[in-house]
N, CA, C and O atoms as a GROMACS GRO file, in nm:
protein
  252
    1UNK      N    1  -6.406   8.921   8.932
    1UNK     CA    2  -6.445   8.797   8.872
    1UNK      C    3  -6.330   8.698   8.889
    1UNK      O    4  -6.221   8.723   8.837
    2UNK      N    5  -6.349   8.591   8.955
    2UNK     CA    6  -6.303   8.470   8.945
    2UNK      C    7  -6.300   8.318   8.891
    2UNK      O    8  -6.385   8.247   8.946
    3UNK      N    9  -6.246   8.276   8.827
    3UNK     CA   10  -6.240   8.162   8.743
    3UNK      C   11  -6.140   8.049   8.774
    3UNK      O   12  -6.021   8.070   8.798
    4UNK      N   13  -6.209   7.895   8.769
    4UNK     CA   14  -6.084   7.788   8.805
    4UNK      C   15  -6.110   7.673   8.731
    4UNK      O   16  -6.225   7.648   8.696
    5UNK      N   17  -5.991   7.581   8.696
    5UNK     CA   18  -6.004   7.530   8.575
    5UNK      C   19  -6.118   7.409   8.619
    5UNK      O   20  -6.119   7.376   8.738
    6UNK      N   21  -6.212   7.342   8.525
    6UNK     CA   22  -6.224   7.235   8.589
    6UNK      C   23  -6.202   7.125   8.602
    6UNK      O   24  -6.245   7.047   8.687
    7UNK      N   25  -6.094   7.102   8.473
    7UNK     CA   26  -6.077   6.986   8.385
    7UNK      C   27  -6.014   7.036   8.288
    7UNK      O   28  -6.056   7.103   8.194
    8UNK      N   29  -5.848   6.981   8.329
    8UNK     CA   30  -5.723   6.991   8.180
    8UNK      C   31  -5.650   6.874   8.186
    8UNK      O   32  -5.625   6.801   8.282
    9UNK      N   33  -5.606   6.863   8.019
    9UNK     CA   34  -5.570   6.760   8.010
    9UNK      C   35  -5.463   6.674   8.091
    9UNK      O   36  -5.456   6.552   8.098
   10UNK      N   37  -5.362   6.792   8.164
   10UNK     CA   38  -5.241   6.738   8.265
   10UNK      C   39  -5.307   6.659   8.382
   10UNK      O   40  -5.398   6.736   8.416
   11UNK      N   41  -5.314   6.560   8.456
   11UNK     CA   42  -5.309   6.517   8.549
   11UNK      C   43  -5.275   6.622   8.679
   11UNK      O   44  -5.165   6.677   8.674
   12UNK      N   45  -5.344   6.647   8.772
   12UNK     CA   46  -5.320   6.709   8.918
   12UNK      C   47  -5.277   6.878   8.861
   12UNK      O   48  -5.184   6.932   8.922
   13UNK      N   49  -5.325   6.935   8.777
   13UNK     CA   50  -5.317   7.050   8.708
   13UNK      C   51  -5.415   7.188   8.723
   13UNK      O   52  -5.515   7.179   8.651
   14UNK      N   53  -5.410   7.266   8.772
   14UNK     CA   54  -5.540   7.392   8.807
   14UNK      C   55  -5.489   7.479   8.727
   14UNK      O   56  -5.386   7.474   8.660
   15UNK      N   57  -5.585   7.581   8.741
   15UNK     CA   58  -5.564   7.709   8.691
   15UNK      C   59  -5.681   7.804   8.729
   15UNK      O   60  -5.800   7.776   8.723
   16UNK      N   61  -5.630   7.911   8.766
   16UNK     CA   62  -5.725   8.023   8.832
   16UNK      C   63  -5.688   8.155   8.733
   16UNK      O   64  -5.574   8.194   8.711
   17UNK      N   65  -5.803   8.211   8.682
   17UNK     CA   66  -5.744   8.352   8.640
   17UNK      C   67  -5.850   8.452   8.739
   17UNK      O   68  -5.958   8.409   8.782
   18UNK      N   69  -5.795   8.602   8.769
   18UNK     CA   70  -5.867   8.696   8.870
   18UNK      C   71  -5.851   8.818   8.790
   18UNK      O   72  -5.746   8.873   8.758
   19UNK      N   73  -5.983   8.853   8.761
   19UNK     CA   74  -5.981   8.987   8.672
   19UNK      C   75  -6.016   9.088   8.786
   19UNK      O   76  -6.082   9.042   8.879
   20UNK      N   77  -5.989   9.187   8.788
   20UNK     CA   78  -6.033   9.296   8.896
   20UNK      C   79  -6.103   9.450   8.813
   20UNK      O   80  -5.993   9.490   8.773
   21UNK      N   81  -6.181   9.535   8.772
   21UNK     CA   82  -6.180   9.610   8.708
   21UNK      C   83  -6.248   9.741   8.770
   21UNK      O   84  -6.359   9.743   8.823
   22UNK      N   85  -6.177   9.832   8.756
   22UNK     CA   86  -6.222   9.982   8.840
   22UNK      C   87  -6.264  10.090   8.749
   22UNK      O   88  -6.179  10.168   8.706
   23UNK      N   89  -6.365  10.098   8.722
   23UNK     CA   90  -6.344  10.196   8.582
   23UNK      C   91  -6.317  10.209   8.467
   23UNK      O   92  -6.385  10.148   8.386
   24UNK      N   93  -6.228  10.277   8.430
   24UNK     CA   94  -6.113  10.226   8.286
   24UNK      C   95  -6.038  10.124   8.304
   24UNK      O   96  -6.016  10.053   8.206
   25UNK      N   97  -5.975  10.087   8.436
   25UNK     CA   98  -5.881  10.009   8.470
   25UNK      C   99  -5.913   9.879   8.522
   25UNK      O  100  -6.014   9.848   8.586
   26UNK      N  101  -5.828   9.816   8.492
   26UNK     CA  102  -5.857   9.656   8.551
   26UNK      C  103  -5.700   9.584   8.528
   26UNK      O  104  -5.612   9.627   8.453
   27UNK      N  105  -5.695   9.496   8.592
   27UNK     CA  106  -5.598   9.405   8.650
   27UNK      C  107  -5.617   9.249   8.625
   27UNK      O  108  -5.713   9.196   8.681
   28UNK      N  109  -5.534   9.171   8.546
   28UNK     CA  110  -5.565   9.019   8.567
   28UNK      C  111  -5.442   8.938   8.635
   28UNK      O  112  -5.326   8.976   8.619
   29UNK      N  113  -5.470   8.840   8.699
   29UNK     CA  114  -5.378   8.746   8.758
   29UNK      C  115  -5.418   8.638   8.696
   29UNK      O  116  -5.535   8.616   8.665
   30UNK      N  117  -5.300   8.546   8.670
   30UNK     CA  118  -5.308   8.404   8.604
   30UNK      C  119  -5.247   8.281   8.680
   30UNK      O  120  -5.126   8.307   8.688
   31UNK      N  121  -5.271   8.165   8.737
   31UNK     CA  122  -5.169   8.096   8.795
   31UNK      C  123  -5.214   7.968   8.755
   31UNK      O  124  -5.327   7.947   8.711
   32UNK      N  125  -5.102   7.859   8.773
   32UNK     CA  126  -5.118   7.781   8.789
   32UNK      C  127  -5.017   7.694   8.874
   32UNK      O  128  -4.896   7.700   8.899
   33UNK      N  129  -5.132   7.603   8.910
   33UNK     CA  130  -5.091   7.499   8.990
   33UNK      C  131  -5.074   7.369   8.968
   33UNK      O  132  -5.163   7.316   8.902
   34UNK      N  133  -4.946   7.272   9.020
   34UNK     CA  134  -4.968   7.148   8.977
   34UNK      C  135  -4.912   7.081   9.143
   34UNK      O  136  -4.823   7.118   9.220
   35UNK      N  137  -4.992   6.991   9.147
   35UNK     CA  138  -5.040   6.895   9.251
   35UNK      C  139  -5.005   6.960   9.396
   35UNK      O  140  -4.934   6.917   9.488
   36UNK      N  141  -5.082   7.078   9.382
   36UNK     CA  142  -5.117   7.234   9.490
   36UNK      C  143  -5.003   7.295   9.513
   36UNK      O  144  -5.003   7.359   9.618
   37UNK      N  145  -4.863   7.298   9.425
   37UNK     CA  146  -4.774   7.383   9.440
   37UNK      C  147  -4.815   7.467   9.335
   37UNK      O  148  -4.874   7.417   9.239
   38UNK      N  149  -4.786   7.624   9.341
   38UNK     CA  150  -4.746   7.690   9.235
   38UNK      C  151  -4.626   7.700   9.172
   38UNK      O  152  -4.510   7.725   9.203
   39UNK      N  153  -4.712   7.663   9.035
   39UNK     CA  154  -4.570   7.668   8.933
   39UNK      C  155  -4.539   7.777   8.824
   39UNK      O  156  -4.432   7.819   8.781
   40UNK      N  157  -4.655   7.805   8.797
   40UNK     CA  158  -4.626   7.980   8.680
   40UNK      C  159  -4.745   8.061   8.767
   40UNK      O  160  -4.851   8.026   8.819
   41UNK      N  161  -4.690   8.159   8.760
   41UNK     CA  162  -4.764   8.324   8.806
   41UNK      C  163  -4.792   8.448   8.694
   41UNK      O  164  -4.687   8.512   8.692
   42UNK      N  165  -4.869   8.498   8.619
   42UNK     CA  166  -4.850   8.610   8.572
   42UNK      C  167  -5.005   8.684   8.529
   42UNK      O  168  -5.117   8.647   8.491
   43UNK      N  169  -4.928   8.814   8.563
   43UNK     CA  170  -5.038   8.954   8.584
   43UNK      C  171  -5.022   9.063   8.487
   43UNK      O  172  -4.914   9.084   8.430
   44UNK      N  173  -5.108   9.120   8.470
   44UNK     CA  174  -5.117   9.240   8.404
   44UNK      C  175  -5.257   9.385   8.412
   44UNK      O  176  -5.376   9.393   8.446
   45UNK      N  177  -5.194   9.439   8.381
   45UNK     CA  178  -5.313   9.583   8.457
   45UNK      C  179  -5.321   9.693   8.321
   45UNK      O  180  -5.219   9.747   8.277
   46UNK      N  181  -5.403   9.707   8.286
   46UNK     CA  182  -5.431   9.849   8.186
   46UNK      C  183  -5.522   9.934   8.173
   46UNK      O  184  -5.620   9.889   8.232
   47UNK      N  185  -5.538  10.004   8.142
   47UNK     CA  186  -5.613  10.177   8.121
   47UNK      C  187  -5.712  10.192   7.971
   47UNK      O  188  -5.673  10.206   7.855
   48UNK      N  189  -5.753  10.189   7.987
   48UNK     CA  190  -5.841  10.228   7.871
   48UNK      C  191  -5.856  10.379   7.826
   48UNK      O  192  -5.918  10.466   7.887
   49UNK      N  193  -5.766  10.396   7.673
   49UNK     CA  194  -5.774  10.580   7.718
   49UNK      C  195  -5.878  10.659   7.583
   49UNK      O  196  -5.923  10.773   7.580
   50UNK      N  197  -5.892  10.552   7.485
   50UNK     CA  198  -5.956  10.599   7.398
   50UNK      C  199  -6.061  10.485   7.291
   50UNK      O  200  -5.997  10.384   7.261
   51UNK      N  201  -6.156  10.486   7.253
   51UNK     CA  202  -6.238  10.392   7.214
   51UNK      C  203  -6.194  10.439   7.077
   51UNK      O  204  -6.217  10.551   7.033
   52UNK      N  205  -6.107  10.312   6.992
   52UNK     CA  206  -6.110  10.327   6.828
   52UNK      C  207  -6.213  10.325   6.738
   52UNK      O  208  -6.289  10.230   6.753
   53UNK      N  209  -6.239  10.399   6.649
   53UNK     CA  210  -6.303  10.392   6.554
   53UNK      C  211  -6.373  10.233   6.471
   53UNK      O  212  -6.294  10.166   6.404
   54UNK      N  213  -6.513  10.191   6.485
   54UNK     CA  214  -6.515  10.100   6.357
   54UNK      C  215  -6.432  10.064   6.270
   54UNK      O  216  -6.332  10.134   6.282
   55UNK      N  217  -6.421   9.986   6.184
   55UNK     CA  218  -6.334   9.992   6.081
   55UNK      C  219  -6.454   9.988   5.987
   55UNK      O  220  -6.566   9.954   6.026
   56UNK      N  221  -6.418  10.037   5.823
   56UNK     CA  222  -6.494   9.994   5.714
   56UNK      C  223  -6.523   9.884   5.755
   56UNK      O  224  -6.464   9.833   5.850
   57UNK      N  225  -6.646   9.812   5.672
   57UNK     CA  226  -6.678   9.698   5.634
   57UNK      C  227  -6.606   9.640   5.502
   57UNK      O  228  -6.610   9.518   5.487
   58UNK      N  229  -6.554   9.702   5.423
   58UNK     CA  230  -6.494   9.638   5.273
   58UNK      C  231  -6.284   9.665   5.320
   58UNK      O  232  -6.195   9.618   5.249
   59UNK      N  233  -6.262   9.738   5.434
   59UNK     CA  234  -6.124   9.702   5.509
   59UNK      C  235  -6.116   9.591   5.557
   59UNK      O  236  -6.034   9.505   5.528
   60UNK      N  237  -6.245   9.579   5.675
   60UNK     CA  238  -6.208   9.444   5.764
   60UNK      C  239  -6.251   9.312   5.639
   60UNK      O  240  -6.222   9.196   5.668
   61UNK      N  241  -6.311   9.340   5.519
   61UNK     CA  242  -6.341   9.202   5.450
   61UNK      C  243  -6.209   9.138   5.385
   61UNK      O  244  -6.176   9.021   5.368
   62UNK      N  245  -6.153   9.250   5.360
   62UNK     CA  246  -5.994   9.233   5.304
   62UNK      C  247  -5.852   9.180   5.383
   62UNK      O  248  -5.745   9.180   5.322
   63UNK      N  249  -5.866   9.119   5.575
   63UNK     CA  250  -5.778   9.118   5.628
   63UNK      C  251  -5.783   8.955   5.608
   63UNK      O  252  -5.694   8.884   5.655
   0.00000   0.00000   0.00000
């Protein structure tokens, strides 16, 4: 899945994020661009190893 900005408030400003997902695993990339240089880059990748429990309903009313 791919995504790009279409409209932010900076002048000559993009942004693309790229999710990739294999299974448990998946990968995102983040960038942005200003007036078609890149100026910030950042990624991250994780595993999915266990599905948590619900919480109560009268725990989560209390956060």
């Amino acid at each position: 899945m791919e995504s790009k900005s279409a409209r932010l408030s900076e002048e000559d400003a993009q942004t693309r994020m790229r999710k990739t997902t294999r299974g448990k695993s998946f990968k995102v990339t983040f960038e942005i661009k200003k007036g078609g240089a890149l100026v910030a880059s950042a990624g991250d990748e994780a595993t999915w190893i266990l599905r948590l429990a619900p919480e109560a309903p009268e725990k989560a009313a209390r956060k």
